[in-house]
N, C-alpha and C positions, 0 to 999 in steps of 0.2 A: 666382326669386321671380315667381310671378304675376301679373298687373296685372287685376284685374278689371273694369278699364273695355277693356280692348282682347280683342277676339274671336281665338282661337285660329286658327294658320297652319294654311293645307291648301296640300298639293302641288297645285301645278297641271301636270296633265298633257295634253298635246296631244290633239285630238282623230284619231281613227286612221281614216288614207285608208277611205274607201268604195270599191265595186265589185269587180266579177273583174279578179284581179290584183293588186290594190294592196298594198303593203307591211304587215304586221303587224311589230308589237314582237315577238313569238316567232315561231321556226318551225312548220310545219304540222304534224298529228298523223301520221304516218306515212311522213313527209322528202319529197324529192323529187315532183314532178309523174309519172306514170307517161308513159314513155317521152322524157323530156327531157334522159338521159343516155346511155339506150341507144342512139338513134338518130344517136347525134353524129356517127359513121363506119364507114366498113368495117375489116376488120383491112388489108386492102393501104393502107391510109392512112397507118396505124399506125407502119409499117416504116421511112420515112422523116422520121418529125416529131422524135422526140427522138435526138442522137445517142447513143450511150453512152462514156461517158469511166471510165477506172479507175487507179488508182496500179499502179504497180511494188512488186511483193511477193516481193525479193530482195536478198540482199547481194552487197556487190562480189567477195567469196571465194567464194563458192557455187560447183558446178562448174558446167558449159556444160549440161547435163541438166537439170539445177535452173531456171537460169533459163530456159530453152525451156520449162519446165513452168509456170511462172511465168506466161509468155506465153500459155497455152493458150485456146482461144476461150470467152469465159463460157456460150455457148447450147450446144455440142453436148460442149467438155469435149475435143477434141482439139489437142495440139498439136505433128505432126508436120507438118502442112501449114499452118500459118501465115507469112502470107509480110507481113515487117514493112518500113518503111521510115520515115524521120522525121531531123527537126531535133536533134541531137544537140548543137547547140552551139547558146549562147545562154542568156539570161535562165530561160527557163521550156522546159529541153527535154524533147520528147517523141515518141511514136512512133505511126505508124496500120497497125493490125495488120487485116489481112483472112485471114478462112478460106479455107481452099481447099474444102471439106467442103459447108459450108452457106452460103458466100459473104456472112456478116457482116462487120460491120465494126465497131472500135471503136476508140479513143482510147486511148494508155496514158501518164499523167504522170510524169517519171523525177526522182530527184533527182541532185546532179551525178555523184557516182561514179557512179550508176546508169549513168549515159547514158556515162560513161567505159568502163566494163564490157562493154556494148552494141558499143559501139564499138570496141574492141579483139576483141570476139569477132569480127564482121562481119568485121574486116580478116583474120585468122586462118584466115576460110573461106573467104575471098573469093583 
């Protein structure tokens, strides 16, 4: 109901920063600033900032081929020359696997058979 002695609500909205720079309620018509992304690094920057981490994608019966393929490096796709070593026991184990190829490197997280598996192959060649 109505009240026609009392004047209708309006939003009140803030007034918006002035000058180059200042924040707008929306984004700009055509995104980013030109060159405020690109110029952020070089690729040899690149190589060292995020590491790469990956799960174990193998079961504990699979034969020793299988899980060496398992292992195989994400960038170039080989895995006869990966050379693994890592914390097999404990809470949350895992392994740091490096190419021989392309001299990556990357993380791999096991779950516990996993790392049992691992483990018992290693001794087997070792």
């Amino acid at each position: 109901m109505d009240r026609p002695d009392r004047a209708p609500r309006r939003s009140r909205r803030a007034a918006a920063p002035a000058g180059p720079g200042a924040a707008t309620s929306s984004p700009q018509p055509g995104g980013c600033p030109a060159g405020s992304l690109a110029d952020a690094g070089s690729e040899a920057d690149d190589r060292g900032i995020v590491p790469l981490a990956d799960i174990a994608r193998f079961r504990p019966g699979d034969p020793d081929a299988l899980v060496q393929a398992s292992l195989a490096c994400p960038f170039c796709l080989r895995s006869e020359q990966v050379a693994w070593e890592g914390a097999l026991e404990g809470y949350d184990p895992s392994i740091r696997c490096e190419c021989g190829s392309c001299q990556q490197q990357w993380s791999v997280y096991l779950a516990p058979d996993q790392a049992l598996r691992l483990g018992l192959m290693h001794a087997h060649a070792g």
